[in-house]
N, C-alpha and C positions, 0 to 999 in steps of 0.2 A: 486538580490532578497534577501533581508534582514530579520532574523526571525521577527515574532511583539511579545513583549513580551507581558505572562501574566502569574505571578505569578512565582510558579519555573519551570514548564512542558512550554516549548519553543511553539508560535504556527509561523505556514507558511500560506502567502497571497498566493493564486495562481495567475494565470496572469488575473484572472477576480475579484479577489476584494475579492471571497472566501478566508475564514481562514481557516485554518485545524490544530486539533494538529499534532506535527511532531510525536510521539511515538504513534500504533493504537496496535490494535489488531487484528492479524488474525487468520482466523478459517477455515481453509483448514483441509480435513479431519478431521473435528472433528464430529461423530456423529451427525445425527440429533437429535435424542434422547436426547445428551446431552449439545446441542447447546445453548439453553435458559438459562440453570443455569450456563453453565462456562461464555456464555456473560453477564449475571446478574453480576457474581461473579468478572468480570474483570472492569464492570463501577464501583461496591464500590470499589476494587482497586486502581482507579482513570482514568481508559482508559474512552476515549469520545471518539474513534475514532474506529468503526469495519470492518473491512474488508472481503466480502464475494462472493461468485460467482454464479450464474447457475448451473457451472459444482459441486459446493462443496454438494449440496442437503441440505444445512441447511438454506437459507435462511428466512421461515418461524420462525427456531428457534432465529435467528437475531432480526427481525420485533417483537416477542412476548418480548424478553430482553429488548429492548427499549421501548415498550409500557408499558411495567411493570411500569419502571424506571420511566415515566409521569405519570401513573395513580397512583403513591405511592405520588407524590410531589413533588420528590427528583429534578426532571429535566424538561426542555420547547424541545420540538421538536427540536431547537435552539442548543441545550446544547451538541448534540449526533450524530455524522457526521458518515451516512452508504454509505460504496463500495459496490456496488456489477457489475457486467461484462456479456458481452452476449457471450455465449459460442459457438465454433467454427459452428458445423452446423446452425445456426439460422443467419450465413452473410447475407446480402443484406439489401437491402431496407426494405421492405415489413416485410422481417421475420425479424428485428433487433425490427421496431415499437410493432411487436404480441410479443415478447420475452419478450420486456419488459415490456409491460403491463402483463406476469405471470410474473417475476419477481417482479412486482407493487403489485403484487394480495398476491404472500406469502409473501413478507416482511408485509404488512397489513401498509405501508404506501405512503401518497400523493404526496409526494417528494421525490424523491433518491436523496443524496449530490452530489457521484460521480458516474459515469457511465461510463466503460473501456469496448474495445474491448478488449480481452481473449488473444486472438493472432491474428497475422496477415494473416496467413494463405496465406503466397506469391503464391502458387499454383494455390488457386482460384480466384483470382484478385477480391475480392471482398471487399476487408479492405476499398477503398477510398467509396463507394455506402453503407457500412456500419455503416463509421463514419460522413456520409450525412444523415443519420438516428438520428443520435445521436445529429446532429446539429438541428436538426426538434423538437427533445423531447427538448431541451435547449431551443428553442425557444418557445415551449407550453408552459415552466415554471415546466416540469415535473423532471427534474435536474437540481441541483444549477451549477453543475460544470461537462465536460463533459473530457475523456482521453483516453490510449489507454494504455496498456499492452505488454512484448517483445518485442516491436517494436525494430528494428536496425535502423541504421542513414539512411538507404536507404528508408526503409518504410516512415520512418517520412517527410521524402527529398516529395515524393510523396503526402503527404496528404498537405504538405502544398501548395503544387502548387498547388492540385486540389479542396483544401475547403476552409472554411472562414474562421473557429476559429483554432485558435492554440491550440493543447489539454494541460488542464492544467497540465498533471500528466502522465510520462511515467512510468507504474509498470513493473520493472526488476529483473532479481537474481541479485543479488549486497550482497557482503562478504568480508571479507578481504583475501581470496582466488580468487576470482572473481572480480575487482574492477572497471570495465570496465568505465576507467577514460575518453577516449575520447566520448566516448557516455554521461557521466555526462560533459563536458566539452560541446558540442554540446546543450544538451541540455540549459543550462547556456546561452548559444548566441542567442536560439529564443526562450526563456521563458518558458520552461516546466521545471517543477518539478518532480527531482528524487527521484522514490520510491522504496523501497528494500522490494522483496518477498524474502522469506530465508535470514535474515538479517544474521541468527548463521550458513550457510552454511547446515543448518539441521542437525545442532548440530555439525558435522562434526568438524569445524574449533573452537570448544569449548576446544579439544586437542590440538591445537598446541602450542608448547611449548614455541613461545616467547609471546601467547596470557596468558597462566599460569605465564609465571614469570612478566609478565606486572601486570597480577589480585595477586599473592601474594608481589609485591611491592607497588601498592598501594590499598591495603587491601581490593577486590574489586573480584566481582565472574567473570569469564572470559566472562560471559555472557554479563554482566553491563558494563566490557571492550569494546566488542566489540559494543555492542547500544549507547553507548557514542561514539566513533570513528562514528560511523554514524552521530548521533545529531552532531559534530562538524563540519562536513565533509559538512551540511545543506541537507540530505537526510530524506525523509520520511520513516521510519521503521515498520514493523508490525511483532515484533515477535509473536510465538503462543505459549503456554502451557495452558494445562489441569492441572496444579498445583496449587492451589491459592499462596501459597509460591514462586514459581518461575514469578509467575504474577507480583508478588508485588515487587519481588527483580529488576525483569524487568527494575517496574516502576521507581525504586528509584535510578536513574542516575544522579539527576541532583543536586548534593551537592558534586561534582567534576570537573577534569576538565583534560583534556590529553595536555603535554605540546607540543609545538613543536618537541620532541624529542620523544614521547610517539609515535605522528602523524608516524613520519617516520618511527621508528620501524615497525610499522601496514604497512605503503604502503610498505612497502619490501617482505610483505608476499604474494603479488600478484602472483597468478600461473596459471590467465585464467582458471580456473578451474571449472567447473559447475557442479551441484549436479543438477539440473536437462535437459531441452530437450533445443537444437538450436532454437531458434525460424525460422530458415529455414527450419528446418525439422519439423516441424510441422504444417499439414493440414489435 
C-alpha cells in the first residue's frame, strides 16, 4: 500500500479507494469550549485530517470548524476528512446505529469519513455485532470508510472471519517507545492501515535523548523527528497541540528525510512501553 502523492503533505488510499492525509489532527481532551477555534486554527495550518471521538465530548466543536471552513470558501466537504468512534457502552447492533446517528447530529454533518470502534472490549463479545453495524452505515452511504480502534491481532483475527469488510484503519498507541511492529507488520498482510494515537508518546518520548541529538543534528524539533519517523514508517499520525506554533512545526515535516540510519537509531528505542490502557483490560 503505497502513499498517492499530493503536493508536499503525503496522502494514504485505504483498502477501499478512500484517501486520507497521512499527518491529522487530534483532539482528545481538548475542551469543548475550545474545540472549534483550535480545529479552525489547525486547518489554516494546513491539517485536513481531524480526529475525534464520543468519549472526547467535542465533537460538535469539530462539525462547527469544518463548516466554518466551507461556508467561508476556503474548502468543499471533499477537502476535510472527520474521525470520530463509538464509545465503549453503546456496543451492539442496535446501540452502535443510535450512537451514530448523535454523533451524526453534533458533528452537524451528512457523512462521517471514518467510523472506529473505540475499543474492543474483549469481555463483552460484542466488537464483531458492533462492527456489523458499521458495515450497515457503509452500506447506507452514511461513512466513506469504516475501522476499528486498539484492536490486537486476535480481535482483528475474529472480525475478519466473521464480517465482510476489512476495516480500513486500525487506530493504536504507536511511538517509538511502543512500536508494535508485528501488529504493523500484520496489518500490512490484510490491508489495514496503521494509525498512531499518541504519535509523541504524550510527549513523554519528546525526552529521550537519542530522539534530542537526532532533532539537534539534523536541525529539527524532536517532535518533527519523531512525526517524520512515522510518515516514513507509512503510518497514519494525529498529533494534538493547543499551540498554533507547535501545530505548524508539526506540520512542517516534509522538507526532510530520515536516512536508513536515522530509521534504526529510532527502532532501537523500542521498549513496549505504553502511556496508555491494554486494550485487554479495557471494557
Amino acid at each position: 500500500m503505497s502513499p498517492v502523492s499530493s503536493g508536499a503533505e503525503p496522502q494514504l488510499a485505504l483498502n477501499n479507494g478512500v484517501v486520507v492525509n497521512q499527518l491529522g489532527f487530534g483532539v482528545y481532551k481538548v475542551p469543548p469550549s475550545d474545540t472549534a477555534e483550535l480545529c479552525g486554527e489547525a486547518i489554516r495550518c494546513g491539517y485536513r485530517h481531524i480526529d475525534t471521538a464520543t468519549l472526547y465530548d467535542n465533537e460538535a466543536g469539530v462539525g462547527q470548524a469544518v463548516r466554518e471552513s466551507m461556508s467561508e470558501g476556503r474548502f468543499q466537504r471533499r477537502d476535510l476528512f472527520v474521525t470520530t468512534k463509538v464509545w465503549n457502552e453503546s456496543h451492539g447492533f442496535e446501540r452502535t446505529l443510535r450512537a451514530f446517528e448523535e454523533s451524526q447530529k453534533r458533528l452537524g454533518l451528512e457523512v462521517v469519513d471514518l467510523y472506529l470502534i473505540h475499543w474492543p472490549c474483549p469481555q463483552k463479545k460484542l466488537f464483531v455485532e458492533t462492527y456489523k453495524a458499521l458495515e450497515r452505515l457503509y452500506a447506507d452511504g452514511l461513512v466513506r470508510a469504516i475501522g476499528v480502534s486498539n484492536f490486537n491481532q486476535v480481535h482483528l483475527e475474529k472480525l475478519l472471519q466473521e464480517t465482510s469488510i476489512v476495516p480500513t484503519v486500525n487506530q493504536i498507541e504507536l511511538h517509538p517507545w511502543l512500536q508494535q511492529t508485528d501488529l504493523q507488520e500484520y496489518h500490512n498482510q490484510v490491508g489495514i492501515r496503521t494509525e498512531a494515537w499518541s504519535p509523541l508518546g504524550r510527549g513523554s518520548v519528546l525526552r529521550d535523548p537519542e530522539i534530542q541529538r537526532l532533532a539537534v543534528e539534523l536541525e529539527k524539533t524532536p517532535a518533527q523527528i519523531i512525526l517524520r519517523w512515522h510518515i516514513q514508517r507509512g503510518v497514519i499520525a494525529i498529533p494534538k497541540s493547543s499551540s498554533p506554533q507547535r501545530m505548524a512545526n508539526n506540520m512542517d515535516i516534509f522538507d526532510f528525510t530520515l536516512d536508513a540510519k536515522h530509521m534504526a537509531q529510532i527502532a532501537a528505542l523500542d521498549r513496549g512501553q505504553r502511556s496508555g490502557s491494554n486494550p485487554e483490560e479495557v471494557n
